[in-house]
C-alpha positions as CSV (number, residue, x, y, z in Angstrom):
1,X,67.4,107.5,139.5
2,X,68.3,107.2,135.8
3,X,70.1,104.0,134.9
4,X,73.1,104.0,133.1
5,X,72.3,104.0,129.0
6,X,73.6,100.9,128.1
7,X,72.3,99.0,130.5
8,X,69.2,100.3,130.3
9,X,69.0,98.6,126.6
10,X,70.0,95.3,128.3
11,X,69.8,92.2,125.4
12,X,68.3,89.9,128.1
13,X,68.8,87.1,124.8
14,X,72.2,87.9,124.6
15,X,72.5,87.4,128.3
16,X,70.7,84.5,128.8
17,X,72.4,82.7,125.7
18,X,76.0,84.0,127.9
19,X,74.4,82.4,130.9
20,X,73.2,79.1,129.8
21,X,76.4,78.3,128.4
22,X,78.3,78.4,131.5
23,X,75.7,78.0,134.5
24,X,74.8,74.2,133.4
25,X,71.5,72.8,134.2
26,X,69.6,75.9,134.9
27,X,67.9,77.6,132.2
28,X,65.5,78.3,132.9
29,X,67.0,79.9,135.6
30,X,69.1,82.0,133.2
31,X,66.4,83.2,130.8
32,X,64.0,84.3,133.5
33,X,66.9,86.4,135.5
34,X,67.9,88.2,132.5
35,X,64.3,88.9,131.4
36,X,64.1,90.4,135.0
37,X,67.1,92.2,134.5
38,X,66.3,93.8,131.1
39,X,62.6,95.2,132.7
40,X,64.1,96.3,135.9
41,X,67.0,98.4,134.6
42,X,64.6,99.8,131.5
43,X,62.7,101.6,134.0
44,X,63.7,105.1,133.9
45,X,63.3,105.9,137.3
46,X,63.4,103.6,140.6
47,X,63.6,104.3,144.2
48,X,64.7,100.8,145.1
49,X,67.8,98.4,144.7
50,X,67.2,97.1,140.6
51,X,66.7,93.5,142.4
52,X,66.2,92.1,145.3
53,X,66.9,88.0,144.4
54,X,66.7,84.5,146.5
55,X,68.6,82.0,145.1
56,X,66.8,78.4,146.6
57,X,67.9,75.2,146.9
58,X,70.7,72.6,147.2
59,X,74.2,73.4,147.7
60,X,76.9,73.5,144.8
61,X,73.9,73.3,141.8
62,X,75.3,76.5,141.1
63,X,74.0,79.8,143.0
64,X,77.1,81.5,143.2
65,X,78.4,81.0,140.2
66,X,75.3,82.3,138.4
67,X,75.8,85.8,140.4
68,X,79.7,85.8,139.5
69,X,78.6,85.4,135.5
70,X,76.1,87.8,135.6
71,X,79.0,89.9,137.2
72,X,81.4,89.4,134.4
73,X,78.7,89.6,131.4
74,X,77.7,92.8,132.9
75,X,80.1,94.2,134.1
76,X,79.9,94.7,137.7
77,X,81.8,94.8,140.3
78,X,80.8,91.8,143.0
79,X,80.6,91.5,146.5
80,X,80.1,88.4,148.2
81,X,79.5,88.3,152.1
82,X,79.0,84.7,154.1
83,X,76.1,85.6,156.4
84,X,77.5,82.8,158.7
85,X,79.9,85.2,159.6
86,X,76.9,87.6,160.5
87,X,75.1,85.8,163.2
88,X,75.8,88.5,165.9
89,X,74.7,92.0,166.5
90,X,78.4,92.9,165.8
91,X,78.2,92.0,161.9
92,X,76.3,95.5,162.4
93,X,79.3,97.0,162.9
94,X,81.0,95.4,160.0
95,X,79.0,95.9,157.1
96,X,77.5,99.6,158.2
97,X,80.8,100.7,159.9
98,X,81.4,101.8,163.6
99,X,81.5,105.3,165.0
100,X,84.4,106.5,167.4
101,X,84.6,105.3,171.0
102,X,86.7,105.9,173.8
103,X,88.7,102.2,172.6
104,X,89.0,103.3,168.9
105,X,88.5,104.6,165.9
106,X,85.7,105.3,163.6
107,X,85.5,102.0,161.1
108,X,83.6,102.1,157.7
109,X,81.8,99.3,156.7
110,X,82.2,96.6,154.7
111,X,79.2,96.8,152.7
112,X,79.0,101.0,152.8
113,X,82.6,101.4,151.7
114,X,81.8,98.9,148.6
115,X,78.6,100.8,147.7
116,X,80.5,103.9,147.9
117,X,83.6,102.9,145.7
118,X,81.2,100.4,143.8
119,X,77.6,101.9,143.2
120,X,76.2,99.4,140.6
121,X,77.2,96.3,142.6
122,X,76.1,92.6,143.1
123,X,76.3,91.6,146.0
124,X,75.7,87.9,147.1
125,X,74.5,87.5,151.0
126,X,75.0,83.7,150.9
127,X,72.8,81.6,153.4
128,X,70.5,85.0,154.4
129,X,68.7,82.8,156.9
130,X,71.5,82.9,159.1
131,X,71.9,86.7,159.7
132,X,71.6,87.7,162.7
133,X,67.6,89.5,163.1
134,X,69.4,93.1,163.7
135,X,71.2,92.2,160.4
136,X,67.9,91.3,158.6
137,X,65.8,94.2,160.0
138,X,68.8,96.9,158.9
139,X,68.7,95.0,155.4
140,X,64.9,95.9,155.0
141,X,65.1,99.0,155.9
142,X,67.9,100.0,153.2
143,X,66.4,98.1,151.0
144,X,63.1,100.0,151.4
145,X,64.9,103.8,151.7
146,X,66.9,102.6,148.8
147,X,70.5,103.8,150.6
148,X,73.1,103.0,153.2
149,X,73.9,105.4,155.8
150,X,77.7,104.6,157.5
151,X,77.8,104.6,161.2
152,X,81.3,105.9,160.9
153,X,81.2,108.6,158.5
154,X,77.7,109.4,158.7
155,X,77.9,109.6,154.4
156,X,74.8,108.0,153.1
157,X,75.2,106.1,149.6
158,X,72.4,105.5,147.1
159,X,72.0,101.6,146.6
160,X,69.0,102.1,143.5
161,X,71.5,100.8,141.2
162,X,72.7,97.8,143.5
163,X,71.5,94.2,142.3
164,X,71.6,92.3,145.9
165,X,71.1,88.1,145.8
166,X,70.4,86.3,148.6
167,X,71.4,82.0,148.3
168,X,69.8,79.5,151.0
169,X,69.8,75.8,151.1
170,X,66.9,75.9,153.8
171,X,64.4,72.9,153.1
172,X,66.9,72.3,150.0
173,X,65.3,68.6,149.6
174,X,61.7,69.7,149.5
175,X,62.6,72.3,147.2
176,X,63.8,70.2,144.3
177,X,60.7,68.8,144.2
178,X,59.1,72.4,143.1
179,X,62.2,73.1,140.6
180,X,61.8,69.5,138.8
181,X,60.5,70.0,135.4
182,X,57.5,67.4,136.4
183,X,56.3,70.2,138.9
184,X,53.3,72.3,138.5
185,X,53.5,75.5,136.3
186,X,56.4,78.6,137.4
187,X,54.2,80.4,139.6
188,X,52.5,77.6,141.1
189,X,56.0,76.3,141.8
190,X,57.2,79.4,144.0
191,X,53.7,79.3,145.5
192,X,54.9,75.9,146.9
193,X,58.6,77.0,147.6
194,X,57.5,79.9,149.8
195,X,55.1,77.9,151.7
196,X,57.6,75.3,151.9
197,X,60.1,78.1,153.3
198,X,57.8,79.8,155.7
199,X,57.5,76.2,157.3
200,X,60.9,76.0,157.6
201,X,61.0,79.0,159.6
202,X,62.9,81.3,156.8
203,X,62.8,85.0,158.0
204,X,59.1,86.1,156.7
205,X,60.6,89.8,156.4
206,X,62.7,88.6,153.5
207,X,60.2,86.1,151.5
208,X,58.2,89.2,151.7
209,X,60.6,91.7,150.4
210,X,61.9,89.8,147.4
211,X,61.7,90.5,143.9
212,X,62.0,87.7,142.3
213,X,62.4,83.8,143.7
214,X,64.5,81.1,141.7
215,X,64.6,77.4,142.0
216,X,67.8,75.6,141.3
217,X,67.3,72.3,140.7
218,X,69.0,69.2,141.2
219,X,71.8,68.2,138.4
220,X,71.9,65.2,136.8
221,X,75.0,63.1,135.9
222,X,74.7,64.7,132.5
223,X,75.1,68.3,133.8
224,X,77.4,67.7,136.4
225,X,79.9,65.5,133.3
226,X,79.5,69.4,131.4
227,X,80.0,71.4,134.5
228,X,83.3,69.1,134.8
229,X,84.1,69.0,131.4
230,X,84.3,72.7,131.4
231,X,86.4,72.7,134.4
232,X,89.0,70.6,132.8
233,X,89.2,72.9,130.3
234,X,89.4,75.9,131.9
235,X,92.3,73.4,134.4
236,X,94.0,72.7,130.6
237,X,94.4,76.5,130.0
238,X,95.5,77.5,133.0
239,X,98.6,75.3,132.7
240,X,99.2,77.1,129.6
241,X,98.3,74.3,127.1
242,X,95.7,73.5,124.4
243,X,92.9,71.1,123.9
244,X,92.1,69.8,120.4
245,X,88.8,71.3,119.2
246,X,85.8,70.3,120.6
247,X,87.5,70.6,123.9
248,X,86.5,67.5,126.8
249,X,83.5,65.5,125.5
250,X,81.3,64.9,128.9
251,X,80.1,61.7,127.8
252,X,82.4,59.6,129.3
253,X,82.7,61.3,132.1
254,X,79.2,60.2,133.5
255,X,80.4,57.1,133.8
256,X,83.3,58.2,136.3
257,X,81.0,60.2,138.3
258,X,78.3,57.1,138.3
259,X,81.1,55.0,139.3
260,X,82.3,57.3,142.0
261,X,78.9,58.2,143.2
262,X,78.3,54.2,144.1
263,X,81.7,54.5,146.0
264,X,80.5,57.9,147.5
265,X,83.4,59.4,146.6
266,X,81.5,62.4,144.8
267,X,78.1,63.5,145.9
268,X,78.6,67.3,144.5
269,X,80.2,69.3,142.2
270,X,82.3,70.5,144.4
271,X,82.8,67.4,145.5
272,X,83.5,66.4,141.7
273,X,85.5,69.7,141.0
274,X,88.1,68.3,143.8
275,X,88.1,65.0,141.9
276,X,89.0,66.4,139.1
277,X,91.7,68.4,139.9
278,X,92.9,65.5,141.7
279,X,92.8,63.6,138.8
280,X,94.5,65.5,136.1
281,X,96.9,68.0,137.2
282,X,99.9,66.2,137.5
283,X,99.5,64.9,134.2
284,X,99.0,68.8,132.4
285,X,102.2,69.6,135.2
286,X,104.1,67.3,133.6
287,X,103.0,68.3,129.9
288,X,103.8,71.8,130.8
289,X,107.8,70.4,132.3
290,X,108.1,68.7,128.8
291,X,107.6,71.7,126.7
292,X,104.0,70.3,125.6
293,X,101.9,72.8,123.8
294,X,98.6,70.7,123.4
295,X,97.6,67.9,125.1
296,X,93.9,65.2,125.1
297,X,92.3,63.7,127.8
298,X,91.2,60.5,127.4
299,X,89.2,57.8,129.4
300,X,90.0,54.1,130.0
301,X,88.9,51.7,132.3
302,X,88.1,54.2,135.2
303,X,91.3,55.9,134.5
304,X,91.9,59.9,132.6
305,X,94.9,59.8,130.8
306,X,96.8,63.4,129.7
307,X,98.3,62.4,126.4
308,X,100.4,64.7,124.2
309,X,98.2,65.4,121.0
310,X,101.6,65.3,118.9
311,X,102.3,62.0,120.2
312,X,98.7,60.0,121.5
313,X,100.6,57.2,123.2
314,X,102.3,59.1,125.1
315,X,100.9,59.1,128.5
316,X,101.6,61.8,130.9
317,X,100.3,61.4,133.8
318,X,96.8,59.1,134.7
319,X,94.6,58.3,137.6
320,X,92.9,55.1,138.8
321,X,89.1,55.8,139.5
């Protein structure tokens, strides 16, 4: 199948530069995916899905959020199915459709009807380890035929043009070890993460069906201060108000996320994501009741103060740590 023009002049720079500045602590993980990317969808003709993806290692270090920005930068639509939800040989049912029986109606699936409607896209299967093995075996064999057929409709859709992901956190702990910058060269490192999974009893099938495996790595204080610092901004917009420029400088923030880690308060971003909304949104409420068009967030003794940027002692709002 021929890919679509512009895509198939992908800037994988361009992309990775996009992705790096909002996927924090992973890129390397960012400029190999869009190199990938730009190779898979300048061939001119494929009979497979453009990737087939596993996304490896510890929970909330940012697997989903990578697929959603490569989503948005490129401009696809995105479809994101919790394989817990799949553990039984009726998810069959719900992602390939069922046909009509005596108790009801023909039902299209979930994942045919989005292919149909949707033909170029990403879809996330998060925790893949987890399908049930009827799910797993259907997977690999669209996957290999390149298409979906619907059990309800019988229509059969082309997925060449499909990017699919697949996230685990199986052996998450041994796997940070291969994704440390310390760690033996790339290859030799997913050498060591696929042995690491086959131990672990992740479906063989799979590991031998992907395209591409990437290591998310463990974030620091540092990264998870920038992932927060962005989230406060993005928080400060959404109330309809304005930062000064520069935006949220992270620095200080390690500090409340060492502080809070000691108290295990925070242990992940998500984790620290809750914090911070916890933290500050009464204060940009209250800016946003008081007319305020810019405010500043500042840090004192464990505490983030909203402050009006017309007026810096006035304090609208603040949170002991």
């Amino acid at each position: 199948m021929v890919r679509d023009q512009h895509e198939s002049s992908l800037n994988a720079e361009e992309l990775a530069t996009s992705l790096r500045a909002r996927v924090i602590g992973q890129d390397a993980i960012c400029t190999d995916i869009a190199q990938q990317l730009r190779r898979r969808l300048a061939l001119r003709v494929h009979d497979k899905p453009v990737g087939i993806f596993l996304f490896a290692g510890p929970a909330g270090n940012g697997k989903k959020y990578l697929a959603k920005q490569l989503s948005r930068h490129m401009d696809r639509p995105l479809l994101t199915l919790d394989v817990t939800d799949l553990s039984s040989p009726y998810a069959l049912s719900l992602l390939w459709g069922a046909p009509n029986t005596p108790t009801g109606a023909a039902t299209p699936g979930l994942l045919t009807r989005q292919v149909k409607a949707h033909p170029t896209s990403i879809i996330v299967l998060e925790d893949i380890e987890k399908a049930h093995s009827a799910v797993l075996k259907k997977l690999l064999t669209a996957w290999n035929d390149g298409a979906l057929q619907d059990n309800a409709t019988h229509e059969t859709f082309s997925i060449k043009r499909c990017i699919f992901i697949l996230t685990s956190t199986v052996a998450a702990q041994d796997l940070s070890h291969c994704a440390e910058p310390s760690a033996p060269d790339t290859e030799r490192r997913r050498s060591d993460a696929v042995a690491l999974l086959r131990r672990a009893d992740f479906p063989a099938d799979i590991l031998n069906r992907l395209d591409r495996l990437f290591l998310f790595r463990p974030l620091s204080d540092r990264d998870m201060a920038r992932v927060a610092a962005l989230e406060m901004e993005q928080m400060v917009e959404g109330y309809g108000l304005r930062l000064p420029p520069g935006g949220v400088d992270p620095t200080p923030l390690q500090r409340v996320i060492t502080l809070n880690k000691e108290r295990h308060v925070i242990s992940t971003v998500r984790d620290l994501l809750r914090f911070v909304e916890d933290m500050i949104s009464d204060g940009l409420i209250a800016a946003q009741q008081q007319g305020k068009r810019r405010v500043k967030l500042t840090f004192h003794d464990g505490r983030i103060i909203v402050e009006s940027d017309d007026t810096h002692d006035t304090r609208l709002g603040q949170t002991s740590l």
